[in-house]
C-alpha positions in Angstrom: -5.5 -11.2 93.4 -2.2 -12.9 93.1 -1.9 -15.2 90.5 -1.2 -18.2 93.2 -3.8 -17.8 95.3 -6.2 -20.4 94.4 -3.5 -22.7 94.5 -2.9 -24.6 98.1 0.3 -23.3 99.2 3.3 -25.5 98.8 3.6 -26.2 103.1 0.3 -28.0 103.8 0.6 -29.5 100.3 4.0 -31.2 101.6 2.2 -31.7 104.8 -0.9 -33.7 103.2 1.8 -35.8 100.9 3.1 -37.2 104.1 -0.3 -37.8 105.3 -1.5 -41.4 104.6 1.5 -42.1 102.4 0.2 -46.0 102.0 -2.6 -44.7 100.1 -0.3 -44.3 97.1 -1.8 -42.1 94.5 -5.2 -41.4 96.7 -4.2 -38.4 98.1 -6.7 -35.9 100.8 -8.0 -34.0 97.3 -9.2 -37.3 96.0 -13.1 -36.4 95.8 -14.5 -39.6 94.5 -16.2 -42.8 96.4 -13.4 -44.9 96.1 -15.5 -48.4 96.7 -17.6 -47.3 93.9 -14.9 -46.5 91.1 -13.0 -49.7 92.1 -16.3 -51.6 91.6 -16.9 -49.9 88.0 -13.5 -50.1 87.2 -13.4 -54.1 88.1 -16.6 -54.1 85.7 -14.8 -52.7 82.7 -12.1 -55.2 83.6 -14.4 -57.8 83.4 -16.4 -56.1 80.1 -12.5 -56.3 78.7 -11.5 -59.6 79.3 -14.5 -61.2 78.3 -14.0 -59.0 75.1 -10.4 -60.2 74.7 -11.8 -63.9 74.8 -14.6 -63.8 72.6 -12.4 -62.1 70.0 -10.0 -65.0 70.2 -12.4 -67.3 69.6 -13.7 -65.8 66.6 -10.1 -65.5 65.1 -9.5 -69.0 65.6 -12.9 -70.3 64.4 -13.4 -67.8 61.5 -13.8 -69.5 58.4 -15.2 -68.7 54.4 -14.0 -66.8 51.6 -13.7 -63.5 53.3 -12.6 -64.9 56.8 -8.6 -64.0 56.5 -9.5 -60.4 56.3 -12.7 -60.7 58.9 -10.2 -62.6 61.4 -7.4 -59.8 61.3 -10.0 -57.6 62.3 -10.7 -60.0 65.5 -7.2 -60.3 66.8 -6.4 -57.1 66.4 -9.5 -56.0 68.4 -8.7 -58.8 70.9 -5.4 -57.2 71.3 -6.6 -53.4 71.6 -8.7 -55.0 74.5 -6.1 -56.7 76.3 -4.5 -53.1 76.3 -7.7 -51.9 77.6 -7.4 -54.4 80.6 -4.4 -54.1 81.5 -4.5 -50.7 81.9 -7.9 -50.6 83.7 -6.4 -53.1 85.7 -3.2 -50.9 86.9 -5.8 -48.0 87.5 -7.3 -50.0 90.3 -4.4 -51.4 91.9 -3.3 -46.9 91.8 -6.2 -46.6 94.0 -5.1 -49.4 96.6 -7.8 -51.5 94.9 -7.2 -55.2 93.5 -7.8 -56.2 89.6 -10.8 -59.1 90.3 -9.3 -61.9 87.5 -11.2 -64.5 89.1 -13.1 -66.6 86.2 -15.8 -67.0 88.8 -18.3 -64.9 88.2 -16.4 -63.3 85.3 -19.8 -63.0 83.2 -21.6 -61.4 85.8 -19.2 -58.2 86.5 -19.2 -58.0 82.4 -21.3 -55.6 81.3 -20.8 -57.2 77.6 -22.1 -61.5 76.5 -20.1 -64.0 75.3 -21.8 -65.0 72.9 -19.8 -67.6 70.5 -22.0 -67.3 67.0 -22.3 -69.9 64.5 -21.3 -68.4 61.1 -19.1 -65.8 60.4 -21.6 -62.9 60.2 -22.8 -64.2 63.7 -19.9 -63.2 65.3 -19.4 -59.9 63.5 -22.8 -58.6 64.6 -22.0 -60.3 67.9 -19.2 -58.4 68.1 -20.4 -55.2 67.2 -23.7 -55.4 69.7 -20.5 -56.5 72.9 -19.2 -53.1 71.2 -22.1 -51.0 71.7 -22.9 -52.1 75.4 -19.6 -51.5 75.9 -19.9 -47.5 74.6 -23.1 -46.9 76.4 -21.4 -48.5 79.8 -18.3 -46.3 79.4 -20.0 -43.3 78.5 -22.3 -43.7 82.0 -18.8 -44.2 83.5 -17.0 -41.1 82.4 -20.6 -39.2 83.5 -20.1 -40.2 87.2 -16.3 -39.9 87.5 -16.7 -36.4 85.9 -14.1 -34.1 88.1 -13.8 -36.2 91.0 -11.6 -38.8 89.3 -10.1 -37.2 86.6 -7.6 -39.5 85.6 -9.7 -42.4 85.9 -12.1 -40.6 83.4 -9.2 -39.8 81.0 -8.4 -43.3 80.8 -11.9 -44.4 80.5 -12.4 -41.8 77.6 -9.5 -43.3 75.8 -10.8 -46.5 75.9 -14.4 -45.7 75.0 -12.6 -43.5 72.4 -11.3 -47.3 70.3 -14.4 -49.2 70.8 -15.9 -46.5 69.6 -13.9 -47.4 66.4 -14.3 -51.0 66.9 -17.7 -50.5 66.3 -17.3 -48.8 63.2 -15.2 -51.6 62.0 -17.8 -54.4 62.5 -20.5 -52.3 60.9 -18.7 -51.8 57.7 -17.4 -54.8 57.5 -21.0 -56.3 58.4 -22.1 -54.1 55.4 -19.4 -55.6 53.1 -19.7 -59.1 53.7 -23.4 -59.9 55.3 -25.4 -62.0 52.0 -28.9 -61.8 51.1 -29.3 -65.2 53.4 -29.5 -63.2 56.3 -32.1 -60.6 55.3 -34.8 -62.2 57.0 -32.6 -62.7 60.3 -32.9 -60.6 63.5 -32.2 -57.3 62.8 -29.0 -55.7 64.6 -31.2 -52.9 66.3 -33.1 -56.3 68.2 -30.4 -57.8 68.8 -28.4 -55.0 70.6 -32.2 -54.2 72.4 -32.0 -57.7 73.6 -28.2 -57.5 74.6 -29.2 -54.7 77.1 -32.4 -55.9 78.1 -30.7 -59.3 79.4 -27.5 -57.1 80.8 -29.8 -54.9 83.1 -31.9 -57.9 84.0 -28.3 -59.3 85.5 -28.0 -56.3 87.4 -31.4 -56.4 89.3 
């Protein structure tokens, strides 16, 4: 067998380029439900952005002996997610779609809480529960797009890929600076159990 002939010859694949042309980059071979990967994609906007803010708010309202080092950590996490939305966001407007920045109803399209906490390790663990909703969202993502969006999976594994380390950033620095005070608070495993229970609750 020749070694081209699984590949559609270079004719019809002119041919179908001409096709449809205002799609832009949704060509005939496009194998996905487009409605639906605009819809998750707007999600993960959403999950970004409120990200991005609740970050900036803990920069700007971290405070104690160890808060310099703790609020480097936020911004630069707040920045890594603006990255993550904009690039989420150009993905969608690739597939004719439109990036949904409308603060109405910005919450309910986030898979992740705002959720402002009061001290310092409040917003670390905080942080680091919006991080793991986050992973387990993303990871359910990258399931459905599989091979019929592979781009938009690439991009969604590169994100998941950096909250994946943001999460390991909050726990160790949760381990290094959470005080005996807080021993007989919530643990993080109910917290994050909580987190999701209210996030699917939105969703029904």
């Amino acid at each position: 067998m020749p070694e081209s002939a699984f590949l559609t010859d270079v004719k019809t694949l002119r041919e179908r380029a001409r096709q449809h042309i205002e799609r832009g980059a949704v060509t005939e071979s496009y194998q996905a439900d487009r409605e639906t990967v605009l819809r998750l994609l707007n999600e993960a906007l959403a999950t970004e952005i409120v990200c991005v803010l609740r970050y900036r708010r803990h920069y700007f309202m971290a405070n104690g002996i160890n808060a310099q080092a703790v609020a480097d950590e936020f911004l630069q996490h707040a920045n890594e997610e603006q990255s993550h939305a904009d690039q989420i966001a150009g993905r969608i407007v690739q597939l004719g779609g439109e990036p949904n920045f409308s603060p109405e109803g910005m919450l309910g399209r986030s898979h992740s809480e705002y959720v402002e906490g009061e001290s310092l390790i409040d917003m670390i663990r905080e942080d680091l529960v919006a991080e793991r909703i986050a992973i387990d969202s993303y990871k359910e993502m990258i399931q459905y797009f599989g091979t019929k969006d592979p781009t938009t999976r690439r991009l969604i594994e590169g994100v998941l890929a950096v909250e994946e380390e943001h999460a390991e950033d909050l726990a160790t620095l949760l381990e290094r600076y959470d005080q005996p005070a807080y021993a007989g608070s919530v643990s993080l495993q109910q917290m994050n159990e909580e987190a999701l229970s209210r996030h699917k609750e939105r969703q029904d």
